[in-house]
Biopython code that builds the backbone (N, CA, C, O; Angstrom):
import numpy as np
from Bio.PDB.StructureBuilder import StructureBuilder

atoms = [
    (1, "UNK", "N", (-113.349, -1.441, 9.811)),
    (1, "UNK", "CA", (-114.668, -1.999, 10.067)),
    (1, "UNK", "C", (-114.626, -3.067, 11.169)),
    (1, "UNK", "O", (-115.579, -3.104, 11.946)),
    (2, "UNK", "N", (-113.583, -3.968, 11.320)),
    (2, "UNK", "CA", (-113.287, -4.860, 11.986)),
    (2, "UNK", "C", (-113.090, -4.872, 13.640)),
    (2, "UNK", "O", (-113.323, -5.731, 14.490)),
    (3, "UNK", "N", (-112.501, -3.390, 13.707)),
    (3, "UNK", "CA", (-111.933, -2.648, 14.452)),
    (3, "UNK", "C", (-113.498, -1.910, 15.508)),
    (3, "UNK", "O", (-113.446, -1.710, 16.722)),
    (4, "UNK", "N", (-114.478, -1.694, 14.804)),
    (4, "UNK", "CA", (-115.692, -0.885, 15.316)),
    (4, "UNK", "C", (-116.572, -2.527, 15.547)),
    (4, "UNK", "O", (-117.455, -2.560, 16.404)),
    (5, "UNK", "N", (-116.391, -3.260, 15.085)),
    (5, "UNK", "CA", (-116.931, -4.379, 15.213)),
    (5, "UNK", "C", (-116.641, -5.224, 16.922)),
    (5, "UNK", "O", (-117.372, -5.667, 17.808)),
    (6, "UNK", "N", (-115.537, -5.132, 16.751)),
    (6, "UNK", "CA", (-115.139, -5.525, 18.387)),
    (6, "UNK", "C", (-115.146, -4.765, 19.038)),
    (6, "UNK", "O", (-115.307, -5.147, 20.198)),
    (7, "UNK", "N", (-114.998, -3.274, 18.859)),
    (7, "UNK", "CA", (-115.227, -2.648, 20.013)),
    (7, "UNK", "C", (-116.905, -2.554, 19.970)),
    (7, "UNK", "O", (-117.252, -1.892, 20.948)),
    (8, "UNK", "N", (-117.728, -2.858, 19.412)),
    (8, "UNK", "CA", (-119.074, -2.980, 19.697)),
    (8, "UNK", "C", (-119.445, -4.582, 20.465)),
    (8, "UNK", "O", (-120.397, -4.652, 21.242)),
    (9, "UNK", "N", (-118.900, -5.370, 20.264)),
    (9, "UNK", "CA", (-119.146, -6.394, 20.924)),
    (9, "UNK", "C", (-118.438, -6.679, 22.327)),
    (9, "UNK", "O", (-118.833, -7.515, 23.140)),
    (10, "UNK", "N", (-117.112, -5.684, 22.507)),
    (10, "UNK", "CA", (-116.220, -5.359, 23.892)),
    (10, "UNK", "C", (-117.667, -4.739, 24.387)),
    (10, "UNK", "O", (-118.313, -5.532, 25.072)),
    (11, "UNK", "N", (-118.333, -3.356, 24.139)),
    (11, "UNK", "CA", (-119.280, -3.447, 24.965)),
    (11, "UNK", "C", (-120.426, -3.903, 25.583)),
    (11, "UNK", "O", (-120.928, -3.721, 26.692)),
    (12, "UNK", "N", (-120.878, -4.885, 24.069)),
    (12, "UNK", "CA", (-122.067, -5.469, 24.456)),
    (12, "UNK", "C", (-121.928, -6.594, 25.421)),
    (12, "UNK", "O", (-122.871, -7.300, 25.777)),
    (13, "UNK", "N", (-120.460, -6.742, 25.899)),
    (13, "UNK", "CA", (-119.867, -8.101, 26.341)),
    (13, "UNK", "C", (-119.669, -7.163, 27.743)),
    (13, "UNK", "O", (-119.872, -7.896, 28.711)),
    (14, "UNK", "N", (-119.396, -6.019, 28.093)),
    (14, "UNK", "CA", (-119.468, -5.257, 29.617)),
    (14, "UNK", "C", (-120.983, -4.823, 29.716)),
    (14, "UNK", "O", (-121.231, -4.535, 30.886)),
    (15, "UNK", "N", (-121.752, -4.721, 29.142)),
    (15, "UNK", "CA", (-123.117, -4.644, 29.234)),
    (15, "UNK", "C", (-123.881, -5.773, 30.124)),
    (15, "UNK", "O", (-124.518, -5.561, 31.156)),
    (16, "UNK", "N", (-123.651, -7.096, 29.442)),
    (16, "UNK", "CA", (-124.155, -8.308, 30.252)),
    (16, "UNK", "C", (-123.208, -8.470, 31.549)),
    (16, "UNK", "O", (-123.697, -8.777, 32.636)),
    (17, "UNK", "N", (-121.786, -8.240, 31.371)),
    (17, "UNK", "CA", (-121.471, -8.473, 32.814)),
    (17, "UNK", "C", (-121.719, -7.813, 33.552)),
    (17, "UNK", "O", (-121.580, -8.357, 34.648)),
    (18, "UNK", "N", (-122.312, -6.049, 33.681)),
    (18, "UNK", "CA", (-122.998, -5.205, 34.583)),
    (18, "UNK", "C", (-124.864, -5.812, 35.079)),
    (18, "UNK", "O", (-125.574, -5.578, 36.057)),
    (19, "UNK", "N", (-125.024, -6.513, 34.019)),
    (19, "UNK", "CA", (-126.514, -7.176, 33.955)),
    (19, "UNK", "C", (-126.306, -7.930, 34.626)),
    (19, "UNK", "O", (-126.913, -7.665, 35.664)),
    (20, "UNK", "N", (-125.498, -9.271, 34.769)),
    (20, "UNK", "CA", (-125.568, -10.290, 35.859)),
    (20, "UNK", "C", (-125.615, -9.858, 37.463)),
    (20, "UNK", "O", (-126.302, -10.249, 38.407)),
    (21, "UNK", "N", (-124.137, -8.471, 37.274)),
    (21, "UNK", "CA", (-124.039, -7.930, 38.809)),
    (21, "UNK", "C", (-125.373, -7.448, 39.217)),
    (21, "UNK", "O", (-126.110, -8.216, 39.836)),
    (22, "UNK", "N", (-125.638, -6.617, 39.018)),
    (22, "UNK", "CA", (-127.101, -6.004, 38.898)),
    (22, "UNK", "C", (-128.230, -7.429, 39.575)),
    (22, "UNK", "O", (-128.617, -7.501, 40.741)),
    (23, "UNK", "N", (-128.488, -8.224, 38.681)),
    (23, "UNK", "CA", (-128.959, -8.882, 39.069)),
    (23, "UNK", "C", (-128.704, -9.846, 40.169)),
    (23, "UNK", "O", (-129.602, -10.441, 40.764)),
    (24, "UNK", "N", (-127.550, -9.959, 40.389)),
    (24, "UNK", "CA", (-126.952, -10.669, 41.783)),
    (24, "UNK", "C", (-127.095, -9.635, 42.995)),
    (24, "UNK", "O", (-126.958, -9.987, 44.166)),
    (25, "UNK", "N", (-127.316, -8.630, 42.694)),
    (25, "UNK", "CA", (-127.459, -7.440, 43.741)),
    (25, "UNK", "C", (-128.730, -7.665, 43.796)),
    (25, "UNK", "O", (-128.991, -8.007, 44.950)),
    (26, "UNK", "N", (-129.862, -7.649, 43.006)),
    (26, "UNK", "CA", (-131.101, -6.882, 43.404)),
    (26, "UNK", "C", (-132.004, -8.663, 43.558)),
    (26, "UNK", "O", (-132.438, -8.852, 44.694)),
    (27, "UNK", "N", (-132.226, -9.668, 42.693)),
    (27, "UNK", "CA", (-132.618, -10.741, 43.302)),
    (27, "UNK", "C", (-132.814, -11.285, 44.497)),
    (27, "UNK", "O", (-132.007, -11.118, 45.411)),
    (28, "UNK", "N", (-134.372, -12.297, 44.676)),
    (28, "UNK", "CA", (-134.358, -12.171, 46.122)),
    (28, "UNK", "C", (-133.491, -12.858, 46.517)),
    (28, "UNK", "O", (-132.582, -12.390, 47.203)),
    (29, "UNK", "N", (-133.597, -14.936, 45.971)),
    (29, "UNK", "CA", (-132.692, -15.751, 46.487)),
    (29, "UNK", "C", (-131.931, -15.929, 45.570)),
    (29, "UNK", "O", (-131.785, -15.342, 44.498)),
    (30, "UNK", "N", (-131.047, -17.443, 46.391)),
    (30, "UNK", "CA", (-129.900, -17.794, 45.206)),
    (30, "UNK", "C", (-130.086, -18.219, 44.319)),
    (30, "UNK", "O", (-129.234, -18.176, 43.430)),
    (31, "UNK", "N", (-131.573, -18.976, 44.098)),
    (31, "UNK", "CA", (-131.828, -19.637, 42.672)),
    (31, "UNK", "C", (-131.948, -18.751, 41.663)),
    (31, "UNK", "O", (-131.577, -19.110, 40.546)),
    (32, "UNK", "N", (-132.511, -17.370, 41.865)),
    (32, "UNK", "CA", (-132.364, -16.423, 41.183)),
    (32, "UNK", "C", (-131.008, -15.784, 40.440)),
    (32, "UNK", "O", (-130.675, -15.534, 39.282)),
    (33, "UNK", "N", (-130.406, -15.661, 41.798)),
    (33, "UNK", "CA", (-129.111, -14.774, 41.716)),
    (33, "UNK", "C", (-128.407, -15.882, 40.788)),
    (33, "UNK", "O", (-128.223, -15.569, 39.612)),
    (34, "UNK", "N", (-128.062, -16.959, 41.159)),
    (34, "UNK", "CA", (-127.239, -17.731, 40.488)),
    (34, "UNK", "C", (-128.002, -17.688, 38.589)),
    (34, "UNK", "O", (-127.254, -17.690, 37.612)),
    (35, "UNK", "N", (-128.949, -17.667, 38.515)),
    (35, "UNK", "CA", (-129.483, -17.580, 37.138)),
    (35, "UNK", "C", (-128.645, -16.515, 36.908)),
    (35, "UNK", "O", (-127.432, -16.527, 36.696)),
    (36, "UNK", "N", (-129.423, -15.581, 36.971)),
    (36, "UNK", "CA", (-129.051, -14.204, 36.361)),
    (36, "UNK", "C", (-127.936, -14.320, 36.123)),
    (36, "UNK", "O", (-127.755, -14.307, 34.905)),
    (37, "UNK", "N", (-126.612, -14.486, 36.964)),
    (37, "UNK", "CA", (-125.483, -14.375, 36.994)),
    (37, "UNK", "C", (-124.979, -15.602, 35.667)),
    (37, "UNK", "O", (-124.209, -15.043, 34.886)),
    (38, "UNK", "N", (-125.119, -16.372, 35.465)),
    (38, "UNK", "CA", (-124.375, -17.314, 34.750)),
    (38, "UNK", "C", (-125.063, -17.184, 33.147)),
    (38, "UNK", "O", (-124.457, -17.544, 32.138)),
    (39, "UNK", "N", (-126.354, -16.636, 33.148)),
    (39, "UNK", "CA", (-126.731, -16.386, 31.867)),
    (39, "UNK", "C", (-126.170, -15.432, 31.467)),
    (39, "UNK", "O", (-125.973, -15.603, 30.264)),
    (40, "UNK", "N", (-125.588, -14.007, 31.966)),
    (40, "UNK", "CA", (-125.828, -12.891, 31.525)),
    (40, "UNK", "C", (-124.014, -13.112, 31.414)),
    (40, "UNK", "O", (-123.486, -12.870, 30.328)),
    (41, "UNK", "N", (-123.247, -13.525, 32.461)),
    (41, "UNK", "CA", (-121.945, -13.501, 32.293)),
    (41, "UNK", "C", (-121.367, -14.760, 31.286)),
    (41, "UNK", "O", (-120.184, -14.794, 30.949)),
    (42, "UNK", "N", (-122.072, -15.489, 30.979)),
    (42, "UNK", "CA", (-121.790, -16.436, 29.630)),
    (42, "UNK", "C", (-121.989, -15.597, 28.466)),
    (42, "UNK", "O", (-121.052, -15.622, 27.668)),
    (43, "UNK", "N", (-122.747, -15.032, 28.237)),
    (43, "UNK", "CA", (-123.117, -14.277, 27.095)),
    (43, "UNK", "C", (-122.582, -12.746, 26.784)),
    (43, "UNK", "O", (-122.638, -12.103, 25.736)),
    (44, "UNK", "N", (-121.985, -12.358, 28.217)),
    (44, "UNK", "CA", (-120.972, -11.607, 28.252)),
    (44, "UNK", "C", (-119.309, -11.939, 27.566)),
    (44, "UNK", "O", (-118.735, -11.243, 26.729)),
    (45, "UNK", "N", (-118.840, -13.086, 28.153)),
    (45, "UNK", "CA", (-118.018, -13.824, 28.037)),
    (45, "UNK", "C", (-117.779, -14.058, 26.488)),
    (45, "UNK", "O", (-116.717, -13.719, 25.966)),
    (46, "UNK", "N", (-118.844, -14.673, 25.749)),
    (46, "UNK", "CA", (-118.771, -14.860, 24.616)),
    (46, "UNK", "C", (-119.054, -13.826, 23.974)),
    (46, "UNK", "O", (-119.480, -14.128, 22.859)),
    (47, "UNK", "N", (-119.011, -12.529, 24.187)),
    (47, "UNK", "CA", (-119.295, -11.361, 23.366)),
    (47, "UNK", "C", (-117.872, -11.457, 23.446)),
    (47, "UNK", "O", (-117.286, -11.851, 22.437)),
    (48, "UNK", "N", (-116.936, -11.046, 24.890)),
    (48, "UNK", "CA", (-115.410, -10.214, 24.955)),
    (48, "UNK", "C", (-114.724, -11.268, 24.004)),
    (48, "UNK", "O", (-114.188, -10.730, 23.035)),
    (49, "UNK", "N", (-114.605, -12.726, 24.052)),
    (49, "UNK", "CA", (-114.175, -13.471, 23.587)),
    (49, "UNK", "C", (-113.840, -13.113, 22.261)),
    (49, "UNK", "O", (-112.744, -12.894, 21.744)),
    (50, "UNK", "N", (-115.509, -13.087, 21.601)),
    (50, "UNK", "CA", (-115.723, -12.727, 20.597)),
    (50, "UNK", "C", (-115.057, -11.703, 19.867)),
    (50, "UNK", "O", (-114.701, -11.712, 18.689)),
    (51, "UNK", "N", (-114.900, -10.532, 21.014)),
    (51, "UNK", "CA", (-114.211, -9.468, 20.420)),
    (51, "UNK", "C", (-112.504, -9.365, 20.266)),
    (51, "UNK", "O", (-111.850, -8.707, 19.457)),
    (52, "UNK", "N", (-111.998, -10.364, 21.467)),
    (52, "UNK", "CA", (-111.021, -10.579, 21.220)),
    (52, "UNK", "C", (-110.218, -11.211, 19.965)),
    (52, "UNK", "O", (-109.159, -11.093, 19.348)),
    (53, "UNK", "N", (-111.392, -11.944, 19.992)),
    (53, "UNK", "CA", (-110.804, -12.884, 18.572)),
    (53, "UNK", "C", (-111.083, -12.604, 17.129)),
    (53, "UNK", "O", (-110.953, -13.393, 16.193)),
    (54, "UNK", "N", (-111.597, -11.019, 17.082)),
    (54, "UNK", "CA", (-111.694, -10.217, 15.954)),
    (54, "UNK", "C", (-110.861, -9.526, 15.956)),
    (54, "UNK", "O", (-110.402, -9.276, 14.841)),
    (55, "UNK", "N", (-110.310, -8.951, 16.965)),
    (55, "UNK", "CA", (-108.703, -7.886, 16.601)),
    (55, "UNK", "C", (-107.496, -9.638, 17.105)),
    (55, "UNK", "O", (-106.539, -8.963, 17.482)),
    (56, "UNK", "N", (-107.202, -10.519, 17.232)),
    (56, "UNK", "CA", (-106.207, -11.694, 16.964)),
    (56, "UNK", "C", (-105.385, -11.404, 15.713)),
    (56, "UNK", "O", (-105.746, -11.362, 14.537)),
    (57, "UNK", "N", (-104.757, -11.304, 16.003)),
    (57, "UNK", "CA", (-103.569, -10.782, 14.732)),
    (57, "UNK", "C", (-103.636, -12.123, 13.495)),
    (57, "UNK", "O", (-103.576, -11.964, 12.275)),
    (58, "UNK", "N", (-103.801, -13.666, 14.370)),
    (58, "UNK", "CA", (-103.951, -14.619, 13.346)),
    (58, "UNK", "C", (-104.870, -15.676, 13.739)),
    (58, "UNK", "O", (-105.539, -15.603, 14.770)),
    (59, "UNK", "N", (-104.899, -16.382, 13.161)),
    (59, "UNK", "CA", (-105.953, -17.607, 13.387)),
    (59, "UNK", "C", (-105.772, -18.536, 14.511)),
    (59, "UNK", "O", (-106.652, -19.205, 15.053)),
    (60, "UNK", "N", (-104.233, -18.482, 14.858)),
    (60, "UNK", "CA", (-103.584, -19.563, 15.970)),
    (60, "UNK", "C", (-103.837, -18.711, 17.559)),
    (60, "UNK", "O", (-103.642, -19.286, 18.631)),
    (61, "UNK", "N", (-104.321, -17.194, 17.447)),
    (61, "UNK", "CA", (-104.508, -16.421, 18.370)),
    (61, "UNK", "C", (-106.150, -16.636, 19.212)),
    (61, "UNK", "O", (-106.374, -16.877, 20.399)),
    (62, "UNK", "N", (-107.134, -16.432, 18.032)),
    (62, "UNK", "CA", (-108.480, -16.942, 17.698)),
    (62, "UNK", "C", (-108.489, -18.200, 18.152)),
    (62, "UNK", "O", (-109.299, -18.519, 19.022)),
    (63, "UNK", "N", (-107.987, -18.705, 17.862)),
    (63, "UNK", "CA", (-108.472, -20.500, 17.866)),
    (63, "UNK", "C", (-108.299, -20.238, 19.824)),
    (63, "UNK", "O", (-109.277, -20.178, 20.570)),
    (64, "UNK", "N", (-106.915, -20.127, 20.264)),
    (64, "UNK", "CA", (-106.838, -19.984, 21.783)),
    (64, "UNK", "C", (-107.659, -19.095, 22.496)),
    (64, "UNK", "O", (-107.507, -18.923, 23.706)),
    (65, "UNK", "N", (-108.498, -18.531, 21.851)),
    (65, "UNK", "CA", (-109.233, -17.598, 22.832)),
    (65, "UNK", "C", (-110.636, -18.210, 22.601)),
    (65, "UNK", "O", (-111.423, -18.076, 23.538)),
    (66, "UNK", "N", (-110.996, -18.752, 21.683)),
    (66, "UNK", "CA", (-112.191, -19.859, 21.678)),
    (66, "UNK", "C", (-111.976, -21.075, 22.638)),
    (66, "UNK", "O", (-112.978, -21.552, 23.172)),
    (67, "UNK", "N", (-111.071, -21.472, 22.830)),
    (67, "UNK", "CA", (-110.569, -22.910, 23.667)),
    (67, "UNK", "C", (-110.998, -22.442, 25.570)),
    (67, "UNK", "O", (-111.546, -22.967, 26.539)),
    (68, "UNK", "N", (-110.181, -20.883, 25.132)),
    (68, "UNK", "CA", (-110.083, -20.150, 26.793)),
    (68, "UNK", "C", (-111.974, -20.216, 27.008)),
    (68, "UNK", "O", (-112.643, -20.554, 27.985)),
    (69, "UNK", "N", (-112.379, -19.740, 25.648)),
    (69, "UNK", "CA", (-113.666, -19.523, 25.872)),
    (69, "UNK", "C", (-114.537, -20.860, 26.676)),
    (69, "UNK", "O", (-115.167, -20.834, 27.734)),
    (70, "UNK", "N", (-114.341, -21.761, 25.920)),
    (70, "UNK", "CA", (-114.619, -23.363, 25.832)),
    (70, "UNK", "C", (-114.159, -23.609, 27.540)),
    (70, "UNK", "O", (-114.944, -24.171, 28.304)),
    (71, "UNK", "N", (-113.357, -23.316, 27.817)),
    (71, "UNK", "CA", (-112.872, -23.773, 29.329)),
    (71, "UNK", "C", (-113.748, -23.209, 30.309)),
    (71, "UNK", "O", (-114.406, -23.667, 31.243)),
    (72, "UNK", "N", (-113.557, -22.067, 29.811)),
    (72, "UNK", "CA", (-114.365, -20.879, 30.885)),
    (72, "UNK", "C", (-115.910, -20.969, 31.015)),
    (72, "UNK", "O", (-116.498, -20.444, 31.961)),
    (73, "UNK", "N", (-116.566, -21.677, 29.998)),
    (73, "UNK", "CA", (-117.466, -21.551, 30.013)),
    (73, "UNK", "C", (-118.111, -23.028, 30.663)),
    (73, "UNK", "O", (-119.149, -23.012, 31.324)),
    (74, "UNK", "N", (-117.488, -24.063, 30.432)),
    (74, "UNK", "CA", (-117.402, -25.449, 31.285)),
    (74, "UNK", "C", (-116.995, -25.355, 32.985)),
    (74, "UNK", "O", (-117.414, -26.084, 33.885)),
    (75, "UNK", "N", (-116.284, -24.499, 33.057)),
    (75, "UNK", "CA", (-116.276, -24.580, 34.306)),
    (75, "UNK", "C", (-117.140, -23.674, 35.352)),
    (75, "UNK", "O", (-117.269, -23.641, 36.576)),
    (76, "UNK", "N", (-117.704, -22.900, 34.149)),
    (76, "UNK", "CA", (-118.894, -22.132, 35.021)),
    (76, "UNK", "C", (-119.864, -22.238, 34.772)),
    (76, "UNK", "O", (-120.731, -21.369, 34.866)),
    (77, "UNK", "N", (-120.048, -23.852, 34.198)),
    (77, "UNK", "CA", (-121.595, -24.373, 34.491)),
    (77, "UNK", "C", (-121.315, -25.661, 35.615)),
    (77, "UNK", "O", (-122.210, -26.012, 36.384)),
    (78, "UNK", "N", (-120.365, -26.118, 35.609)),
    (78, "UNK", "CA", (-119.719, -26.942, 36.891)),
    (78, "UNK", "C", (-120.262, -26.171, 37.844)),
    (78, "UNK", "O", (-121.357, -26.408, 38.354)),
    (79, "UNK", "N", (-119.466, -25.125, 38.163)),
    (79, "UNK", "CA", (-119.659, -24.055, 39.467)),
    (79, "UNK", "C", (-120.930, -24.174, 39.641)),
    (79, "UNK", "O", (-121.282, -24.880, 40.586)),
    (80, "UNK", "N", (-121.821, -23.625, 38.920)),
    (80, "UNK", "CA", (-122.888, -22.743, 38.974)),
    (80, "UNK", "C", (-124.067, -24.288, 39.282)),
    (80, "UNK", "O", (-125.184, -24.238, 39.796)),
    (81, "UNK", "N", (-123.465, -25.313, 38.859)),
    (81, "UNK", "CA", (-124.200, -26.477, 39.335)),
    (81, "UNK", "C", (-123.962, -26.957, 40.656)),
    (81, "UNK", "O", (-124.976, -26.889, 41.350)),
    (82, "UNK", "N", (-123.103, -27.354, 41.153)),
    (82, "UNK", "CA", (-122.623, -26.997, 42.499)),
    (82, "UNK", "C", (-123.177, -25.774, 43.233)),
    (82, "UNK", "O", (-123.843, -26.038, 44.234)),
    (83, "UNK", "N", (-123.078, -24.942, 43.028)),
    (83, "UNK", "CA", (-123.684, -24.220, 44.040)),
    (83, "UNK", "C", (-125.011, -24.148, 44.217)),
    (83, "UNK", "O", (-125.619, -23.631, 45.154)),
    (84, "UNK", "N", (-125.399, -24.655, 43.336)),
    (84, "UNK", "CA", (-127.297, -24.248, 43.363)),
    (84, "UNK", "C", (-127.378, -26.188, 43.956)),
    (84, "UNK", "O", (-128.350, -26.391, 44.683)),
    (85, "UNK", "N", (-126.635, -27.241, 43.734)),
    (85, "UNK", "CA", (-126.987, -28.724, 44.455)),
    (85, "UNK", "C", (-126.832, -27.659, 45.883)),
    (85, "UNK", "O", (-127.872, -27.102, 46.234)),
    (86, "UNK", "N", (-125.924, -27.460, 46.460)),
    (86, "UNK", "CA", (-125.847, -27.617, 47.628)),
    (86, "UNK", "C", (-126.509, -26.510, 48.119)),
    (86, "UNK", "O", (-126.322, -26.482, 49.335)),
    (87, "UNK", "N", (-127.166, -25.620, 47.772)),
    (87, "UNK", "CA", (-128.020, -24.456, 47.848)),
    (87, "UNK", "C", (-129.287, -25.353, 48.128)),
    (87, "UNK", "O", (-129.870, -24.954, 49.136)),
    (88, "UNK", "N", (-129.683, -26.073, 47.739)),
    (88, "UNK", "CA", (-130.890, -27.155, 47.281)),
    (88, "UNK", "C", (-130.401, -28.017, 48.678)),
    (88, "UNK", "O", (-131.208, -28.226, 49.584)),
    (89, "UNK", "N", (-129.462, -28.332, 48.722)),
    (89, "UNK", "CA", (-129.677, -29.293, 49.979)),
    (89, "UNK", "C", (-129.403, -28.563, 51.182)),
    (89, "UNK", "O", (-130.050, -28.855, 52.188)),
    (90, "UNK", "N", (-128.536, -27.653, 51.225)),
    (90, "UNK", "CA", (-128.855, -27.061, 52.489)),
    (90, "UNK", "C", (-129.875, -26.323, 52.592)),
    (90, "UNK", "O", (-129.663, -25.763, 53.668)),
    (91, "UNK", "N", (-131.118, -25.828, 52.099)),
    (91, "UNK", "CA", (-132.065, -25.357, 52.032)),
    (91, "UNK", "C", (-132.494, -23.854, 52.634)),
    (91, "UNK", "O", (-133.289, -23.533, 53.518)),
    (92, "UNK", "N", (-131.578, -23.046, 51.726)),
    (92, "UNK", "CA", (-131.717, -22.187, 52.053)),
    (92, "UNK", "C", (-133.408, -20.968, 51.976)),
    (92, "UNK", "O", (-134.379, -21.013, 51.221)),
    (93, "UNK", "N", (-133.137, -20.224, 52.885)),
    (93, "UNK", "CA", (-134.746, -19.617, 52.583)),
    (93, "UNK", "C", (-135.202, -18.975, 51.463)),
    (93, "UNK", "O", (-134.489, -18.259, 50.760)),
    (94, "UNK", "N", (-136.233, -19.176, 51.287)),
    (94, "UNK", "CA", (-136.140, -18.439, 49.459)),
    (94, "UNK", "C", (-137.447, -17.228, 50.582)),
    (94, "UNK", "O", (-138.332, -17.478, 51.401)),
    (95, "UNK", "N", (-136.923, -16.065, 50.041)),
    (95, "UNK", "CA", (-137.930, -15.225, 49.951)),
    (95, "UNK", "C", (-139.070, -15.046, 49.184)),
    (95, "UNK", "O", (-139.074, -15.579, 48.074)),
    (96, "UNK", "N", (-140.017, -14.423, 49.531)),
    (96, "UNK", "CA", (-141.420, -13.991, 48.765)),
    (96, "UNK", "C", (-140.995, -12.682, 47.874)),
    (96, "UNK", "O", (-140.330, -11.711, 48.237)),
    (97, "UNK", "N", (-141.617, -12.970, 46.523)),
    (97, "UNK", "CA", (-141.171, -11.313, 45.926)),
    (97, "UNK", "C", (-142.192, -10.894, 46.124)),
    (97, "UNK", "O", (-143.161, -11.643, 45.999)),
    (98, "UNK", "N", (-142.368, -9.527, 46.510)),
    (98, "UNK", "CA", (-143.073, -8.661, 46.605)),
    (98, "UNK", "C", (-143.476, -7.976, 45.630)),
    (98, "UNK", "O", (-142.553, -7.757, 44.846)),
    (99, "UNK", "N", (-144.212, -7.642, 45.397)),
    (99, "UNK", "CA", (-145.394, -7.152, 44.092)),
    (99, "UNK", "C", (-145.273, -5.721, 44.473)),
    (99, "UNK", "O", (-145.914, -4.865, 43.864)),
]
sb = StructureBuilder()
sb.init_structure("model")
sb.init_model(0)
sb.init_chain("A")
sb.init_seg("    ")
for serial, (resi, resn, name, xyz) in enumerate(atoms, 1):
    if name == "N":
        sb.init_residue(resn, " ", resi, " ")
    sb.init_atom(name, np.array(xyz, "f"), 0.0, 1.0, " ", f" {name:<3s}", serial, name[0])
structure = sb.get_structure()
């Protein structure tokens, strides 16, 4: 059971990371792109995580892949803040969406 459990959350966790790309592809600007991308690959992230740390053989395995999680996920709201300040100050063009 455990076993169908992570591999359901391994995909729901490549699902959002095809969703962010997707959305970094098709968005007009970066304020966009950078959304899409950091919501969909956090929540990706914490699915694989997730799934990893359901097949962890023990608890000391789990615990390190929550920490990896914890890191990974701090440093890609760092990033993702940084790039959208200096996106903001160099002022890049935002396009019109088209209807």
């Amino acid at each position: 059971m455990l076993e169908i459990a992570g591999t359901a959350f391994m995909a729901l966790g490549a699902l959002f990371f095809v969703a962010g790309t997707i959305g970094l592809l098709r968005f007009p600007d970066v304020f966009c792109r950078l959304h899409a991308l950091t919501k969909a690959d956090g929540m990706g992230l914490a699915l694989v995580c997730l799934s990893a740390a359901i097949g962890a053989p023990d608890g000391g395995e789990a615990l390190r892949i929550l920490l990896i999680w914890v890191f990974v996920a701090l440093a890609s709201a760092t990033g993702g803040h940084l790039v959208a300040r200096h996106a903001r100050r160099a002022g890049p063009p935002v396009r019109e969406v088209r209807p």
